[in-house]
C-alpha atoms as one frame of an Amber mdcrd trajectory, in Angstrom:
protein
   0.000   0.000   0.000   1.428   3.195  -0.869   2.974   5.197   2.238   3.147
   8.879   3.000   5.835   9.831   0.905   4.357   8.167  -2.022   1.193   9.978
  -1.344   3.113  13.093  -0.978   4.648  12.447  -4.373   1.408  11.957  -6.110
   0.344  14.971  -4.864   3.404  17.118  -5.988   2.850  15.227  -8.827  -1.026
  16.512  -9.571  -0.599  19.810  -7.891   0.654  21.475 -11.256  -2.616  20.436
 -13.074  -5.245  21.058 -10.007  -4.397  23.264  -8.043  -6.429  26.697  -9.149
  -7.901  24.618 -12.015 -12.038  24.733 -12.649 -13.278  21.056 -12.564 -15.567
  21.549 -16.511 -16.387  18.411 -16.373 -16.319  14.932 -13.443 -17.257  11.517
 -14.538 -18.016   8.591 -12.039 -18.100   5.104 -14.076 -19.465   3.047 -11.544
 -21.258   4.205  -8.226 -18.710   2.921  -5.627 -15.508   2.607  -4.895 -14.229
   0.341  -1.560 -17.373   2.614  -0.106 -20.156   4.471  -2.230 -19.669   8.015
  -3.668 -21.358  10.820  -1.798 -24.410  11.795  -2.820 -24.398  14.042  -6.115
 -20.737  13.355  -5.986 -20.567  14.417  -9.743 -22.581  17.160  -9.062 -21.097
  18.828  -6.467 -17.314  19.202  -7.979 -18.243  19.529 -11.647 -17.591  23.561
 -11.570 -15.552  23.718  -8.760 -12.195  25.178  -8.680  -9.541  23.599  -6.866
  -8.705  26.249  -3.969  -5.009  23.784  -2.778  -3.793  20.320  -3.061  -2.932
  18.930   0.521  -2.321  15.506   2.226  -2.835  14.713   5.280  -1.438  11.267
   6.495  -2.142   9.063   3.400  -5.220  11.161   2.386  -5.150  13.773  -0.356
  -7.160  16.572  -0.279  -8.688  18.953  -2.586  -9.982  22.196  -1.164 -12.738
  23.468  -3.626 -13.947  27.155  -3.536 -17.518  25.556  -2.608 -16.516  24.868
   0.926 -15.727  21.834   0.259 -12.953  19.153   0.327 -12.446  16.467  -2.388
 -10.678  13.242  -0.269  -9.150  10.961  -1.455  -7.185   7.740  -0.890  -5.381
   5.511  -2.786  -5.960   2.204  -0.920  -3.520  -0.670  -2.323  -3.844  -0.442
  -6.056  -5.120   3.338  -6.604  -3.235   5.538  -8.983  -3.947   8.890 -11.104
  -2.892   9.126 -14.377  -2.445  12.812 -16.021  -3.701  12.832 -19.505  -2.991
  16.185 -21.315   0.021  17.946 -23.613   2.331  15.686 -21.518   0.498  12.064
 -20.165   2.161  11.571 -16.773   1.352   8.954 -13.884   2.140  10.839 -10.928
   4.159   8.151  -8.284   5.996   4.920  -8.927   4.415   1.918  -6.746   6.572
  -1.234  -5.410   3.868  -3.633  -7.956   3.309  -2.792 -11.460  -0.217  -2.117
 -12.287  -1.340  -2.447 -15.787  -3.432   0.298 -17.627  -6.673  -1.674 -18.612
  -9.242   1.097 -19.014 -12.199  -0.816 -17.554 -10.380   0.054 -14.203 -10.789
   3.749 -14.745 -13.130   4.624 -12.477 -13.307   8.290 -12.034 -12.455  10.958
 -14.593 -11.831  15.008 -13.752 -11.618  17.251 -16.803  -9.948  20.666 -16.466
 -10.872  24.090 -17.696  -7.287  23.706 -19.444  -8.161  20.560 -20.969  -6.307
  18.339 -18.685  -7.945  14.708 -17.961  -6.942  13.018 -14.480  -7.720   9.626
 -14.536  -7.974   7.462 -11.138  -7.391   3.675 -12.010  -7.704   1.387  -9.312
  -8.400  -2.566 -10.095  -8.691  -3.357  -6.463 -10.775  -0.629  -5.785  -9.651
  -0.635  -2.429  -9.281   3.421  -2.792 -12.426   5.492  -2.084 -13.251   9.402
  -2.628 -15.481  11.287  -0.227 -16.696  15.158   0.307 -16.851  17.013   3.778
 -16.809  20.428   4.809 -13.208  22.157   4.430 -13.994  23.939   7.814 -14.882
  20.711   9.950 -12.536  18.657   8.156 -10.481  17.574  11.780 -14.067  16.384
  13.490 -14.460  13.950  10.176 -14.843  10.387  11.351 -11.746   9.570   9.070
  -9.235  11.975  10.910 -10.905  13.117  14.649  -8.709  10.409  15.850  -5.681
  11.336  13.970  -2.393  11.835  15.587   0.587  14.677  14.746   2.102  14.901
  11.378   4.880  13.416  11.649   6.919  15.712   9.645   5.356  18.606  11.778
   6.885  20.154  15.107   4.049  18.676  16.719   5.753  14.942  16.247   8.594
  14.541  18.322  10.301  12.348  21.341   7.409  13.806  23.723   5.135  12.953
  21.959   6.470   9.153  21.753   6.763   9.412  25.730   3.429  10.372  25.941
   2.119   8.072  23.942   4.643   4.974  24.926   4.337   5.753  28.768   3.252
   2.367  30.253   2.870   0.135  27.251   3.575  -3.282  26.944   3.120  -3.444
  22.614   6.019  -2.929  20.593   7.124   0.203  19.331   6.192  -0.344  15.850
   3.121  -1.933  16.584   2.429   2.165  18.079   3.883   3.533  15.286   1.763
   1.973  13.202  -1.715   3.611  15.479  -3.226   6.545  13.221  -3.726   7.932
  16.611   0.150   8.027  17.979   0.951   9.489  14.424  -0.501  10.189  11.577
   0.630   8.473   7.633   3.402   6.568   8.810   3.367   2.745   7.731   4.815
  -1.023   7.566   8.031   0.333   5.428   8.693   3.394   7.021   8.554   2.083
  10.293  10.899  -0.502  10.044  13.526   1.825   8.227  13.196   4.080  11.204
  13.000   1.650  13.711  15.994  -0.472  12.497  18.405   3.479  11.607  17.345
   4.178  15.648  18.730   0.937  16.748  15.330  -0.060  18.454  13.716  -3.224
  18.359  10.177  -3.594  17.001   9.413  -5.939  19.837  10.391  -4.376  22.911
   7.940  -3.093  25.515   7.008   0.379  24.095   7.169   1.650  27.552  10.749
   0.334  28.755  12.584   2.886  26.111  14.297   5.558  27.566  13.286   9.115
  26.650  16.914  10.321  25.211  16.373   7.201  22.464  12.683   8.295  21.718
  13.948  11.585  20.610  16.467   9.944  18.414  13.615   7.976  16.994  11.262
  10.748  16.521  13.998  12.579  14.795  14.856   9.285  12.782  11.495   8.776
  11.505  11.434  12.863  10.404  15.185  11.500   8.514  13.912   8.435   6.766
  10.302  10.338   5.495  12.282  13.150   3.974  14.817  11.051   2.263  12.325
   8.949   0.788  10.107  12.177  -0.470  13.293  13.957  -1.700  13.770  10.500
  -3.804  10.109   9.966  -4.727  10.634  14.138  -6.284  13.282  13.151  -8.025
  11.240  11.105 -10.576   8.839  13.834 -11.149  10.768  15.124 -14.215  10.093
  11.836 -15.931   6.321  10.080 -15.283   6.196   9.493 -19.043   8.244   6.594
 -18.625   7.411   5.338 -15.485   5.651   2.102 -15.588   4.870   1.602 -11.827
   7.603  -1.525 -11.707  10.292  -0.253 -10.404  10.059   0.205  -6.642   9.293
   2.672  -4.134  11.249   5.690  -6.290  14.081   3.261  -6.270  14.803   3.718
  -2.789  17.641   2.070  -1.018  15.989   0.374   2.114  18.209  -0.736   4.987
  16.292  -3.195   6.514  12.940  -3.454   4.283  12.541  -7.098   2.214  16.140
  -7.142   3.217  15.922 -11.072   4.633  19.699 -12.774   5.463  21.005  -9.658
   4.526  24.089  -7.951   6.350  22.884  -5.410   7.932  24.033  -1.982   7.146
  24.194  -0.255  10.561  27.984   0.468  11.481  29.778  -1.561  13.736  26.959
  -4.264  13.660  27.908  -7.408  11.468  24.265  -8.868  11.815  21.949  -9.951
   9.457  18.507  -8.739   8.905  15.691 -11.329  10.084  12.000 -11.124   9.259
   8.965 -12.167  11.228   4.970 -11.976  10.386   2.710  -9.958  12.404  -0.721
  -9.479  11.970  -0.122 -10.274   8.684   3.070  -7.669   8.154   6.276  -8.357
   7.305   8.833  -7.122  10.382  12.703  -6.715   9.032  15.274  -5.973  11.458
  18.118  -6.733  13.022  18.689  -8.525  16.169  21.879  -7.687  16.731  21.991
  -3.704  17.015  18.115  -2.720  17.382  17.390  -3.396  21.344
């Protein structure tokens, strides 16, 4: 499933063509996604004009000059593609995903003649509309946690949130409500740079190496963004095969390999949980 920084890619990617753009036209193929379209869905962004293109933990959002905001989400197999003077599919996934047009589902035309297609076999993704004013009390973020790229994520906010808990730190990591966006691959990069096992008792880890994780975790998400923008000067030719914007991963789908930390000589191990591949290495990350 795509992570934060691949969302936030996508969105650099479609910001160009949206944002201040009047929606002329919005076609809906079929009447659900992974949940039904709102009602008058079409209706209520054909004319619109996109106000800004944000994201907010692995949701992107279009603020409409209606009062309105467009979210989205991507699910597992949810892409855009940008069909104007230059066709461009905003955001390289880790699985290829073909182009059979029975799986575009949702069409927005442009009053600058621009056609953004969202293809999604799975249909796993789903769209919504809520008030831009109330967005925080929406069912889908009230709960949320900090941005983790935003000064409200940091090692307080892990000792606040770690204080007395048996779980591991990843499993926490992985709560919408302890932060918002981060997931499974992202994690375990962080977790496995910090030197912390996944499996240790959230609330045994010292404050000093919470901070170096919250810090980490702020490291590994830019890195991965600054790599996912490096690919947006050539979507043409991406064909959604080759990796997460051909990042180097430490510890990710990194089985019996050394691992990379310095001074360590260990080899990276994998476990299931919950049905989630953990990498990491029991040798440095205690």
């Amino acid at each position: 499933m795509p992570e934060l920084p691949e969302v936030e890619t996508v969105r650099r990617g479609l910001a160009p063509v949206l944002e201040g753009r009047r929606l002329v036209r919005v076609e809906a193929r079929r009447p659900d996604l992974r949940f039904p379209f709102p009602e008058g869905f079409v209706q209520r962004l054909a004319g619109a004009r996109v106000v800004a293109l944000r994201r907010r933990a692995k949701y992107l959002l279009a603020d409409l000059d209606r009062g309105e905001t467009l979210i989205a989400h991507l699910g597992m197999s949810g892409r855009f593609r940008i069909e104007g003077p230059g066709p461009a599919a905003p955001g390289r996934f880790h699985h290829a995903v073909g182009e059979d047009p029975r799986h575009d589902h949702v069409v927005f035309e442009t009053e600058t003649s621009d056609r953004i297609v969202y293809h999604d076999p799975r249909r796993f993704g789903f769209m919504g509309l809520a008030s831009t004013e109330d967005l925080d009390l929406h069912p889908w973020f009230a709960a949320m946690g900090p941005e983790p790229l935003s000064d409200a994520f940091g090692g307080a906010r892990l000792v606040q949130a770690f204080r007395d808990r048996r779980q591991g730190p990843k499993t926490l990591l992985l709560d919408q409500r302890t932060v918002a966006g981060l997931g499974n691959i992202y994690v375990c990069e962080a977790l496995h740079e910090a030197r912390i096992s996944p499996f240790r008792p959230a609330g045994r880890i010292s404050a000093g190496r919470l901070d170096v994780l919250a810090r980490t975790v702020k490291a590994v998400l830019e890195r991965a963004i600054a790599a996912g923008g490096s690919t947006l000067r050539d979507f043409s030719a991406a064909d959604g095969a080759l990796g997460y914007f051909q990042h180097s991963f430490r510890a990710y789908d990194r089985e019996g390999a050394a691992c990379v930390n310095l001074g360590c000589g260990g080899t990276v191990r994998r476990k299931v949980q919950a049905g989630r591949s953990t990498f990491w290495c029991p040798a440095c990350q205690r």
